[in-house]
C-alpha positions in Angstrom: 0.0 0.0 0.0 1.0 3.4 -1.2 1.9 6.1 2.2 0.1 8.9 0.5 -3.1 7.3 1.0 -4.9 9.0 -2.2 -8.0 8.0 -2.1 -9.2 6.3 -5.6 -13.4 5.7 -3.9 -15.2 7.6 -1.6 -18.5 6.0 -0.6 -20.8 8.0 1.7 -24.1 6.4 2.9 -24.5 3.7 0.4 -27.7 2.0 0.4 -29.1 -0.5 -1.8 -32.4 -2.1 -1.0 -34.5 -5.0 -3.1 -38.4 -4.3 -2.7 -39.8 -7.7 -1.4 -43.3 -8.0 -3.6 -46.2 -10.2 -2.5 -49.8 -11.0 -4.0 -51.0 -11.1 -7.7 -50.5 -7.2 -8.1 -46.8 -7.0 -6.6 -47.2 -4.5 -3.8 -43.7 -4.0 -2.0 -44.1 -5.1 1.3 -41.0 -3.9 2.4 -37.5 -4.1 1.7 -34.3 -6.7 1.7 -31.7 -4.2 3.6 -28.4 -5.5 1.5 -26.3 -2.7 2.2 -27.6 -0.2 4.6 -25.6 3.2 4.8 -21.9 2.2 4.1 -19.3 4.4 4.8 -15.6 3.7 2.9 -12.3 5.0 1.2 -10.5 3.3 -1.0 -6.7 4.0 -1.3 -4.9 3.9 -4.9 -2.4 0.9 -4.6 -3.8 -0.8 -1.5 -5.8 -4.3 -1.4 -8.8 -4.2 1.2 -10.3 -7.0 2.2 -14.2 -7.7 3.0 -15.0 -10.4 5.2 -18.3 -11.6 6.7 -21.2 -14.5 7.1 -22.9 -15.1 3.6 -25.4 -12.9 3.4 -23.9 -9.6 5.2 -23.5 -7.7 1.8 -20.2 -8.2 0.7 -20.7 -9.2 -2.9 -23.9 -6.9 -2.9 -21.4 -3.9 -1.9 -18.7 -4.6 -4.6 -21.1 -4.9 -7.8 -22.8 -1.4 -6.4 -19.3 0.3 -6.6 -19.6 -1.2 -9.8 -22.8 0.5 -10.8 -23.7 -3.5 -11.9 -26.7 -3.2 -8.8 -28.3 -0.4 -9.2 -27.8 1.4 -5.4 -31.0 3.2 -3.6 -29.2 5.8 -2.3 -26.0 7.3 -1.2 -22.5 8.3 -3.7 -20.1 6.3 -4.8 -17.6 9.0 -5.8 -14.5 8.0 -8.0 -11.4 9.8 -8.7 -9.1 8.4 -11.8 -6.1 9.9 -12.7 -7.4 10.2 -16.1 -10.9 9.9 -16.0 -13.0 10.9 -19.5 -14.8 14.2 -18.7 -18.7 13.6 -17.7 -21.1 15.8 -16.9 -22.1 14.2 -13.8 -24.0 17.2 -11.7 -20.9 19.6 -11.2 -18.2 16.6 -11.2 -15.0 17.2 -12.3 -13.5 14.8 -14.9 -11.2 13.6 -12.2 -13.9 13.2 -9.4 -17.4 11.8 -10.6 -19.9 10.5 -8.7 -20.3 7.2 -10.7 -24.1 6.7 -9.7 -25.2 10.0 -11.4 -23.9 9.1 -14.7 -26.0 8.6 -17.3 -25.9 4.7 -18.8 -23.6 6.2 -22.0 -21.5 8.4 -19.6 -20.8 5.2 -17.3 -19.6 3.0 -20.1 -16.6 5.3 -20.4 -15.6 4.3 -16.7 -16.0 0.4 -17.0 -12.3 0.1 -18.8 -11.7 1.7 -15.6 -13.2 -0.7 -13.2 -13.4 -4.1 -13.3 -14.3 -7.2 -11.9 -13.0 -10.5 -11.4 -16.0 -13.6 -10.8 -16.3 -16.4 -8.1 -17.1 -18.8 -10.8 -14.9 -18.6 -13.7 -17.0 -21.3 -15.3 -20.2 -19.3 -15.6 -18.7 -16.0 -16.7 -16.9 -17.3 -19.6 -19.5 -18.5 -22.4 -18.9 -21.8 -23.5 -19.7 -21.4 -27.3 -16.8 -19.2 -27.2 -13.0 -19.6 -27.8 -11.4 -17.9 -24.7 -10.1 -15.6 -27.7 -13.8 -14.9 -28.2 -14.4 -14.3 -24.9 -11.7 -11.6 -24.5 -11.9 -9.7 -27.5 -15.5 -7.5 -27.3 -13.8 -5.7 -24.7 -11.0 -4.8 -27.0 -13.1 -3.7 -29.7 -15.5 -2.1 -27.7 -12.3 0.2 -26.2 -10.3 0.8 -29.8 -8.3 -2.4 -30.6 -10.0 -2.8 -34.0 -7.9 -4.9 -35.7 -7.7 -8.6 -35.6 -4.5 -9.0 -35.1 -3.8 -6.4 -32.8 -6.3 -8.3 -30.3 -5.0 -11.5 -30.6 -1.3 -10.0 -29.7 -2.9 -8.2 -26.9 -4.5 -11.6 -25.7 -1.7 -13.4 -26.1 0.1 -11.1 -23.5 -2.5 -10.9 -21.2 -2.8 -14.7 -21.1 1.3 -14.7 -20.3 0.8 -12.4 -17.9 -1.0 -15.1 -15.9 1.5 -17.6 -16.4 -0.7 -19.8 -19.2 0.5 -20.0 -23.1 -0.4 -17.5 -25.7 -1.8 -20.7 -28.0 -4.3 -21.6 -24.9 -6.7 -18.5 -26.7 -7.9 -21.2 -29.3 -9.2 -23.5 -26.8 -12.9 -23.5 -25.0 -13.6 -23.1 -21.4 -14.3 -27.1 -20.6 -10.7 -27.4 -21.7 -9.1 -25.6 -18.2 -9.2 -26.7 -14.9 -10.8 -24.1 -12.8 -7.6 -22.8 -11.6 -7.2 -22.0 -15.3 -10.4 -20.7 -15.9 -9.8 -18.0 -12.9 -6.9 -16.7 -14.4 -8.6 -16.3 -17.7 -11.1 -14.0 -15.6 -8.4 -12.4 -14.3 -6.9 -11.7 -18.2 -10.0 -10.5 -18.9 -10.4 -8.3 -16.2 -6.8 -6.6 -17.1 -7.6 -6.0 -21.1 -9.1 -3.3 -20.5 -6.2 -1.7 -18.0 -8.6 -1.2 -15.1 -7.3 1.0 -11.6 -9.2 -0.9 -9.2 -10.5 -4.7 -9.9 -12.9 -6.3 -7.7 -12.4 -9.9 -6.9 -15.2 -11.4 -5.9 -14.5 -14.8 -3.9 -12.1 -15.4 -6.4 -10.2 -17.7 -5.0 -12.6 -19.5 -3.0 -14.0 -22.3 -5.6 -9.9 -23.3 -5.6 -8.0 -26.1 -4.2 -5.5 -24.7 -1.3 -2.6 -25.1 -3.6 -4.3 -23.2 -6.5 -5.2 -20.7 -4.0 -1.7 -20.2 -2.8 -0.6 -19.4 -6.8 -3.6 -17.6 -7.7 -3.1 -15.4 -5.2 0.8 -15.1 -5.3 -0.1 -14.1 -8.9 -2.6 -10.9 -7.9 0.1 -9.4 -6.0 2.4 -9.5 -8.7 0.6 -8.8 -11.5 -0.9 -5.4 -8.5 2.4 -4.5 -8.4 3.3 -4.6 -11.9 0.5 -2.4 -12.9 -0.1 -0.2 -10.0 -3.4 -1.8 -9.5 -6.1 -1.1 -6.6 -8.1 -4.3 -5.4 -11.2 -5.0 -3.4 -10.9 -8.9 -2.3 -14.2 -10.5 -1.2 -13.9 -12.9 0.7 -15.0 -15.7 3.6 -11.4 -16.8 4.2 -10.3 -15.3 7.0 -6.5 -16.4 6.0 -6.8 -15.6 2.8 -7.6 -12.1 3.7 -5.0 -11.7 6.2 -2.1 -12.9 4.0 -3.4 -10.4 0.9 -5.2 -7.2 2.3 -3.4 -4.0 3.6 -6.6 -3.4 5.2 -9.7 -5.5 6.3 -13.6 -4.4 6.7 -16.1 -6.6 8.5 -19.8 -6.3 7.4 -22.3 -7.7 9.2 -25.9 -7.0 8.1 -25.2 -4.4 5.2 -23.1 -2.4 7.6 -19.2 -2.2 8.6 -19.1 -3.1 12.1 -14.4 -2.6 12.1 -12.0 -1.7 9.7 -8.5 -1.7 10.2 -5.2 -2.5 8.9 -4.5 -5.9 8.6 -2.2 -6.5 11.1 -4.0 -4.4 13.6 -7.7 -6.1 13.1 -6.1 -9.3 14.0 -3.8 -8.2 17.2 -6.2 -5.7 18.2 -9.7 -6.8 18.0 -12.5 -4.6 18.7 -15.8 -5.5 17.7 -17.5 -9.1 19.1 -18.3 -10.2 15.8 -15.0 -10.1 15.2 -13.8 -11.4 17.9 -15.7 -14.6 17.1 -15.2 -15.0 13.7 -11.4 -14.8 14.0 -12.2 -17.5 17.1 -13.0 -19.6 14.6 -9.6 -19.6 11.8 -8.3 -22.6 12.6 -5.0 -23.0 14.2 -2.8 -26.1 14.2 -0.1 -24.4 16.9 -2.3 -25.3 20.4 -0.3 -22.5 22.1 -2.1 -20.2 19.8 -5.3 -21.4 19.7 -7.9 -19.1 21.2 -11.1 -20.2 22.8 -14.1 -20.6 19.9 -16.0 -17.8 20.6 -20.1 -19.6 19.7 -22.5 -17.2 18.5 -26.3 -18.0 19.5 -29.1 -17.6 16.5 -29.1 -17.1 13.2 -28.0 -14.3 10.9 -31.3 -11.7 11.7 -33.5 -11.1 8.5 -32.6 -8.0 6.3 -35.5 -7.7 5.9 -36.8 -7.0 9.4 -33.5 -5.8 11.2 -33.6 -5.6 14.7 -33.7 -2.1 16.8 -30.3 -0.8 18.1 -27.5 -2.4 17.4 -28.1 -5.0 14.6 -25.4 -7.6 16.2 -27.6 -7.5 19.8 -29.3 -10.7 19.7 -26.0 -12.2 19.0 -23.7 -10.8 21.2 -22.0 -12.3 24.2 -21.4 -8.8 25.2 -24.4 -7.0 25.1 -26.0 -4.7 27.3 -29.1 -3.0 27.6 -28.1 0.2 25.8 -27.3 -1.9 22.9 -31.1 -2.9 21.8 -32.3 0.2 21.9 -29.3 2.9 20.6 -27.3 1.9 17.0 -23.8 2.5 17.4 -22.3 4.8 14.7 -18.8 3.9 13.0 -16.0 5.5 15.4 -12.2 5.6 14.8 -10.3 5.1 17.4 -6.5 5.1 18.5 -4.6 1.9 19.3 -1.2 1.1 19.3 -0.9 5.2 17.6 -2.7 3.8 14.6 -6.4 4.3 13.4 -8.8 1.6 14.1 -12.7 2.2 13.1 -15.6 0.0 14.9 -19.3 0.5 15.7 -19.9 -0.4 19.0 -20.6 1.6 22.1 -18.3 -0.4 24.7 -15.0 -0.1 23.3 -12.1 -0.2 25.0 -9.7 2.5 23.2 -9.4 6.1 23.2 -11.6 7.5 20.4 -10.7 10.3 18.1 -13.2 13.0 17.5 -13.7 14.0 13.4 
């Protein structure tokens, strides 16, 4: 991660909500809360890392940045280095909110950001030569020729460490370790600033995972790239991200650097969930930290603080009054968590 922190997203009060419909003439009956007022920078050259049960808005949070879910509320500002001018209500051509673009204006951005699938398999059509599959891109953003396209494949498909001969083949032909670093080829052809990756490593075998993974950081370093790495793997994300966000319930309940989330826990989610990485060392095995219930209903959220019913900790304060997303000092670095019995000094914005 870059020192000058530069922030490449700013995303203030993100919401996206699906209207729940029910009888023969569709009346919304409410809403499913997937993301539910999301505060988050980005940093040019950094990885962070979401982490979280199924269900907590991880995936739903990365295709909004995307502009791929269409958001109910909130910005999601971008700031390229070159970014195409757009009238996007007073933006600048280097700072545009990307959800008040018009559907021509945002295709000028998608070169721009990109993403990488869980499942290779289903992202790459199979009637298609994998040179089929990466050349609309291309011509879509000016390589009109032929030939120029498939020497453009051909290094992309290097890049990832597979031969330049492999863009004649289909997708049943590749392994799926294969197949994700054909999605990740893709994703690059367009020389993107900021790819998400979204579980992309977790359909692998550990081994695969290990080289996949090995290969994002050198292929971000290389290009100077900005990721957003999805994920349920708790290891995965520590061994990749510079910084971490936990969601839990279309909210970020911490965020932290890396290293700091997992010596300085604050939040009791988080607390458990690391409880439960497990550790083959018995000296450094922690005590599994069992939450009660299930995973509320985003539908129907409960009052206060979402994580209540959950908790070990909880108090009484806690299922009436929401905590708000703090940062706080520990260790002389910034830590950011949403609960109202922290332990750390907190540092008034």
């Amino acid at each position: 991660m870059t020192d000058n922190k530069e922030v490449i997203l700013r995303i203030r009060d993100l919401r996206t909500w699906f209207p729940v419909h029910k009888g023969v003439f569709k009346k919304t009956v409410g809403h499913v809360k997937a993301l539910d007022g999301v505060d988050l920078d980005i940093y040019r050259g950094e990885t962070l890392g979401l982490v979280g049960e199924s269900g907590c808005g991880k995936t739903t949070l990365g295709k909004t940045i995307l502009q791929l879910v269409k958001a109910s509320g909130g910005s999601v500002e971008y700031r390229g280095t070159s970014a195409p001018a757009a009238d996007a209500g007073g933006s600048t051509p280097e700072q545009v909110d990307l959800m008040k673009l018009k559907p021509r204006e945002l295709q000028e951005f998608r070169k721009r950001l990109q993403i990488v699938f869980q499942d290779p398999y289903s992202s790459l059509n199979p009637a298609f030569t994998i040179f089929g599959s990466l050349e609309d891109p291309l011509k879509k953003f000016g390589i009109k020729t032929r030939t120029e396209r498939r020497k453009k494949i051909a290094g992309l498909l290097e890049a990832v460490n597979m031969q330049a001969d492999y863009m004649d083949r289909y997708p049943h032909e590749f392994s799926g370790g294969q197949r994700q670093r054909i999605g990740i080829a893709r994703a690059l052809s367009v020389d993107p600033e900021l790819i998400v990756c979204d579980e992309a490593v977790s359909a692998l075998d550990v081994s695969i995972q290990a080289q996949v993974i090995k290969l994002l950081k050198k292929l971000k370093d290389e290009r100077g790239l900005t990721y957003v790495f999805i994920t349920h793997d708790l290891s995965v994300v520590e061994y990749i991200s510079d910084r971490i966000a936990v969601m839990y319930l279309g909210k970020i309940v911490e965020l932290s650097e890396s290293e700091d989330l997992y010596k300085n826990t604050l939040h009791p989610y988080t607390k458990a969930l690391l409880s439960a990485i497990p550790v083959a060392d018995l000296d450094r095995r922690s005590k599994r930290i069992m939450l009660q219930g299930d995973v509320p209903s985003p539908i129907n959220p409960p009052a206060g603080c979402h994580f209540h019913p959950r908790c070990p900790e909880c108090r009484e304060r806690c299922r009436t009054e929401a905590p708000g997303l703090k940062k706080y000092l520990v260790n002389n670095k910034e830590h950011y968590a949403s609960c109202h019995f922290i332990n750390a000094t907190e540092i008034k914005e």
